[in-house]
C-alpha positions in Angstrom: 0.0 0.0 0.0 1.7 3.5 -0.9 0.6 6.6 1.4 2.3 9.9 0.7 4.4 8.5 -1.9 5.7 6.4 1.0 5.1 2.4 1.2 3.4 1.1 4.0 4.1 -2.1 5.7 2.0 -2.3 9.0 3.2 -4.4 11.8 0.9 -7.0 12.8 -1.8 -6.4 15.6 -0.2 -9.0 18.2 3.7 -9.6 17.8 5.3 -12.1 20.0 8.3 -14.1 21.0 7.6 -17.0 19.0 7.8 -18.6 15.4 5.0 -16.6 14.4 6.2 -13.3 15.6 9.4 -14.0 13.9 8.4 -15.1 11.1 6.3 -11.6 11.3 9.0 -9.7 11.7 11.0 -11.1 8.5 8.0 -10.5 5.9 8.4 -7.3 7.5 11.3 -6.8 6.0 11.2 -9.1 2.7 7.9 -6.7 2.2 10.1 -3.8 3.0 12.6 -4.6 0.3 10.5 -6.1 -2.6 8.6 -2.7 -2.7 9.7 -0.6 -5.7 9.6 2.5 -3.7 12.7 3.8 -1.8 10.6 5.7 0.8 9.2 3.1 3.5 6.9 3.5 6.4 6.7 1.0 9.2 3.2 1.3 10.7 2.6 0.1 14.0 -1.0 2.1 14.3 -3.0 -1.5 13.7 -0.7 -3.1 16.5 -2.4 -4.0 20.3 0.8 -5.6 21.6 4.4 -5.8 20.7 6.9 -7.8 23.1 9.6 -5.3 23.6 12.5 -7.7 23.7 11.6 -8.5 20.3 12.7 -4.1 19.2 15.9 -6.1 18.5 15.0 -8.1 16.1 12.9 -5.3 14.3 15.7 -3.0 14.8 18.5 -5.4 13.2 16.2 -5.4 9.9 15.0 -1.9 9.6 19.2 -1.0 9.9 19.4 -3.7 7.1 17.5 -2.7 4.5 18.4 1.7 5.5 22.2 -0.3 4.4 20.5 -1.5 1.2 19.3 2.1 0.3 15.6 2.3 2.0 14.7 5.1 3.8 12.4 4.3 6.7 9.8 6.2 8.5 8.5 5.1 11.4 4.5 5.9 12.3 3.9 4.9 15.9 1.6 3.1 18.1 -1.7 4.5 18.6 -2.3 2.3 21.6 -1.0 3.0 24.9 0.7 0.1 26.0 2.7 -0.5 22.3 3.9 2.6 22.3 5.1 2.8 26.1 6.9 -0.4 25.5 8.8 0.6 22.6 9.4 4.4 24.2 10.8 2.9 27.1 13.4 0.4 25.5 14.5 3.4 23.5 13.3 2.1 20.3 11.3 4.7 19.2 13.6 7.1 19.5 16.5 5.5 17.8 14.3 5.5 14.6 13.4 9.6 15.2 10.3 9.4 16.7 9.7 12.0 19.8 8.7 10.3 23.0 8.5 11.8 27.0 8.3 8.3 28.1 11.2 7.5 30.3 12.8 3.9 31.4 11.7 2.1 33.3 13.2 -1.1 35.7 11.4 -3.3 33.7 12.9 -2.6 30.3 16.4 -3.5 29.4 17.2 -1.0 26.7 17.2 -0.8 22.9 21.3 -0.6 22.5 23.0 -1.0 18.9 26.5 -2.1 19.5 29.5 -2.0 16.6 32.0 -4.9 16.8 34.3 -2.9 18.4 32.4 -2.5 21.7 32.8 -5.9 23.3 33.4 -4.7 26.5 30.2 -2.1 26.6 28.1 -5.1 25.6 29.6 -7.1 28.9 29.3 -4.4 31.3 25.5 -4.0 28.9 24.4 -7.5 30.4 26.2 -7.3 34.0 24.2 -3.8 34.5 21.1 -4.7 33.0 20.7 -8.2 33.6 23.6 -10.2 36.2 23.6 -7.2 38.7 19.2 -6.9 38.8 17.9 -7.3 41.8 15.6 -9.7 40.8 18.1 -12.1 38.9 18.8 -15.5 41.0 21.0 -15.3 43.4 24.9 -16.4 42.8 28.2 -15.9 44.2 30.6 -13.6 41.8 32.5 -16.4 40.5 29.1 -17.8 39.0 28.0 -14.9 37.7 30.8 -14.1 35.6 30.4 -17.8 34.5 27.0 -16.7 33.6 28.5 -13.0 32.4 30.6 -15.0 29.9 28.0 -17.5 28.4 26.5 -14.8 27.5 29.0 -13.1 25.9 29.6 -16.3 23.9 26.6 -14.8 21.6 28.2 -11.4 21.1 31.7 -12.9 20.1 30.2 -15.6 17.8 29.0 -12.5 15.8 32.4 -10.6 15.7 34.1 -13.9 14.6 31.7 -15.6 12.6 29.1 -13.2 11.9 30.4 -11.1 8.9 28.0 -8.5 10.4 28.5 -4.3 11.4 26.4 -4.9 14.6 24.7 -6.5 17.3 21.1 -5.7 19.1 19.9 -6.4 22.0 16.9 -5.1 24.1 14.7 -7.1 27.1 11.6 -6.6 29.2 10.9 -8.0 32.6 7.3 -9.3 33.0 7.0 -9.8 36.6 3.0 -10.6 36.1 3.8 -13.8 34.7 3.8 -17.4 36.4 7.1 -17.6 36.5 8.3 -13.6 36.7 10.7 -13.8 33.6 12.9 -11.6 31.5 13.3 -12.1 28.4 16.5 -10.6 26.6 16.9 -11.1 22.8 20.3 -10.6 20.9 20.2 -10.3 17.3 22.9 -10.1 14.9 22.2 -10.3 10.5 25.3 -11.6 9.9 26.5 -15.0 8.3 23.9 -17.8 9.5 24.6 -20.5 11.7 24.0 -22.7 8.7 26.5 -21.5 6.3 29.2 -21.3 8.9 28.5 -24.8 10.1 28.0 -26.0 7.0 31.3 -24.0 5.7 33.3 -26.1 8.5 31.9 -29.2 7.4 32.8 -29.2 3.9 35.9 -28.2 4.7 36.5 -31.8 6.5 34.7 -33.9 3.7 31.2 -33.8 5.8 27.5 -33.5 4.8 25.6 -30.6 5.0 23.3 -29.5 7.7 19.7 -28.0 7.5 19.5 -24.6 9.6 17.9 -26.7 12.3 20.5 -29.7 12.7 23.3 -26.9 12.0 21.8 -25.0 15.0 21.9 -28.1 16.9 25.1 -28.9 16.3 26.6 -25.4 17.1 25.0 -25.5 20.8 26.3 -29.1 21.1 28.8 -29.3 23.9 32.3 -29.3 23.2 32.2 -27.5 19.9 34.4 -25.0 20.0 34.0 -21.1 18.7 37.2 -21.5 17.6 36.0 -23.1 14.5 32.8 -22.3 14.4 29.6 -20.8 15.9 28.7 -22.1 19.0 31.0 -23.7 21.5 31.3 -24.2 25.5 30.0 -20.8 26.2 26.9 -21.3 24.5 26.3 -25.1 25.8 26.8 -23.5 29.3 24.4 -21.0 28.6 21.8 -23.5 27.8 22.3 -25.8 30.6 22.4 -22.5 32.8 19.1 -21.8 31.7 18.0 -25.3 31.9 18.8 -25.5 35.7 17.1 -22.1 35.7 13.8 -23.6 34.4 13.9 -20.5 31.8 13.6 -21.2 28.2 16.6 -20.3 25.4 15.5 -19.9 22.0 18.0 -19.5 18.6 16.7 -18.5 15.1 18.8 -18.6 12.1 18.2 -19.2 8.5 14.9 -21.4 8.4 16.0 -22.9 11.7 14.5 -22.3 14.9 15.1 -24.5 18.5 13.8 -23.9 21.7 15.3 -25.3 24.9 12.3 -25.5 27.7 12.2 -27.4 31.0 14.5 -29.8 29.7 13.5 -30.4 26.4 14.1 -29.2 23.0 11.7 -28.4 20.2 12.8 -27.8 16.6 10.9 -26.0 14.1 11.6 -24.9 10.0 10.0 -22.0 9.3 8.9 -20.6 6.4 10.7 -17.3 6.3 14.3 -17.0 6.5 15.7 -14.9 9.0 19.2 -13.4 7.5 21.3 -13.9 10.9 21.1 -15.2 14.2 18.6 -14.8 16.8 19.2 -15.7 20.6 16.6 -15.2 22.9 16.9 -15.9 26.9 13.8 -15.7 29.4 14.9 -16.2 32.8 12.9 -17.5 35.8 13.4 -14.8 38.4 10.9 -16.6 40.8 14.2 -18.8 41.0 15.2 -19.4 44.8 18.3 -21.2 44.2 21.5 -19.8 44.9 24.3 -20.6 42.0 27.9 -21.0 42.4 30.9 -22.5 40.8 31.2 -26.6 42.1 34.7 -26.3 42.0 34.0 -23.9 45.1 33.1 -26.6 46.9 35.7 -29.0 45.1 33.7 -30.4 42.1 33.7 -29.8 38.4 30.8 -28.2 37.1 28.2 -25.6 37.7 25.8 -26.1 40.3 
């Protein structure tokens, strides 16, 4: 639809964290860049409810396709709630639209960083996430363990990634049975796919689909070295696992979700061009973590 000599692409009237809001999210953008006109404008009028967390993921392809020459407009929420969800992360505001909103606790905030800001992104997730209040309780050593699974995400994308940027954004929902937060990072670099499947070939093997190849990467014991995924991120997920939160990673067609101990794999039917990590913590969690080697073992506990 053109309006103003401006094409409009309107954001769907519930968006959440799951395949569906994904998938959302990426005709979005496929929308976005198959129109003829240069001028686009993102309309978030029809919209009842957006999950902030997921400003990252909207953010990462809005930047994408302003590098492949679109100019986008944003027209915001008419509906309370949407549009003091995205004032509050910052995300209205980083695409030049006016807001008195200010932050709140419960909103982790919309933050673009370069490559070059690895440390900003770590101190990012101890301010904003490891230091909260509300986050389960640990000894330091365990939460720099934690600290640095994280961290495994950023540095997957400055190895592997072939990408200018990483996104990330969260909102705490303290509401919900469990009280989570959920924190999405979101890089549109190189896919989990192609760099798994790069390694592979490179050693006579198969190829993967994005599913398998994002199974493979979270595997324990392969390294970042060679590839994404590696200890950090294996530690990550069995963190979360002992957390009873959830960890869920898009890439390509691929999409796996790690939940109370299980995992469930879906191929969706839009591509998204990068990598998507998204953690939702259990902050109703009552146990207190520490390294086991603190207490003369081997693993976390």
């Amino acid at each position: 639809m053109v309006v103003e000599n401006r094409y409009e692409v309107k954001i769907a009237e519930r968006v959440l964290t799951d395949e569906k809001g994904y998938s959302h999210l990426v005709s979005v953008y496929n929308e976005i860049m198959s129109s003829e006109h240069s001028d686009v404008e993102v309309n978030f009028v029809p919209c009842t409810y957006f999950e902030a967390n997921l400003g990252s993921v909207l953010g990462s392809l809005l930047d994408k396709a302003l590098l492949q020459g679109k100019t986008i407009w944003v027209k915001p929420p008419s509906k309370p709630g949407v549009r003091r969800s995205l004032s509050r992360i910052g995300f209205l505001s980083a695409f030049d639209v006016l807001t008195s909103t200010q932050d709140r606790e419960t909103f982790i905030p919309y933050t673009r960083f370069p490559l070059s800001e690895s440390q900003r992104f770590k101190k990012y997730i101890e301010d904003y996430l490891i230091q909260k209040q509300q986050f389960p309780h640990h000894t330091k050593r365990a939460g720099n363990y934690i600290l640095e699974s994280i961290f495994e995400v950023f540095a997957n994308a400055l190895t592997h990634g072939n990408c200018s940027h990483v996104y990330c954004c969260g909102e705490y929902h303290p509401n919900k049975n469990p009280a989570v937060l959920d924190m999405t990072i979101v890089d549109c670099g190189q896919t989990i796919v192609g760099n798994v499947n790069k390694f592979i070939a490179k050693r006579g093997g198969e190829g993967k689909s994005p599913v398998e190849a994002i199974e493979w990467a979270f595997a324990e014991g392969h390294t970042t070295k060679d590839v994404p995924g590696g200890i950090g991120l294996w530690q990550l997920q069995e963190f979360i696992k002992l957390n009873s939160g959830s960890l869920q990673i898009v890439s390509d067609k691929g999409m796996v979700e790690f939940q109370k101990g299980t995992r469930h794999s879906i191929e969706m039917k839009q591509a998204f061009p990068g990598t998507i990590v998204n953690m939702a913590f259990n902050f109703n969690d009552d146990k207190i973590y520490h390294m086991s080697n603190e207490i003369n073992m081997n693993d976390l506990l």
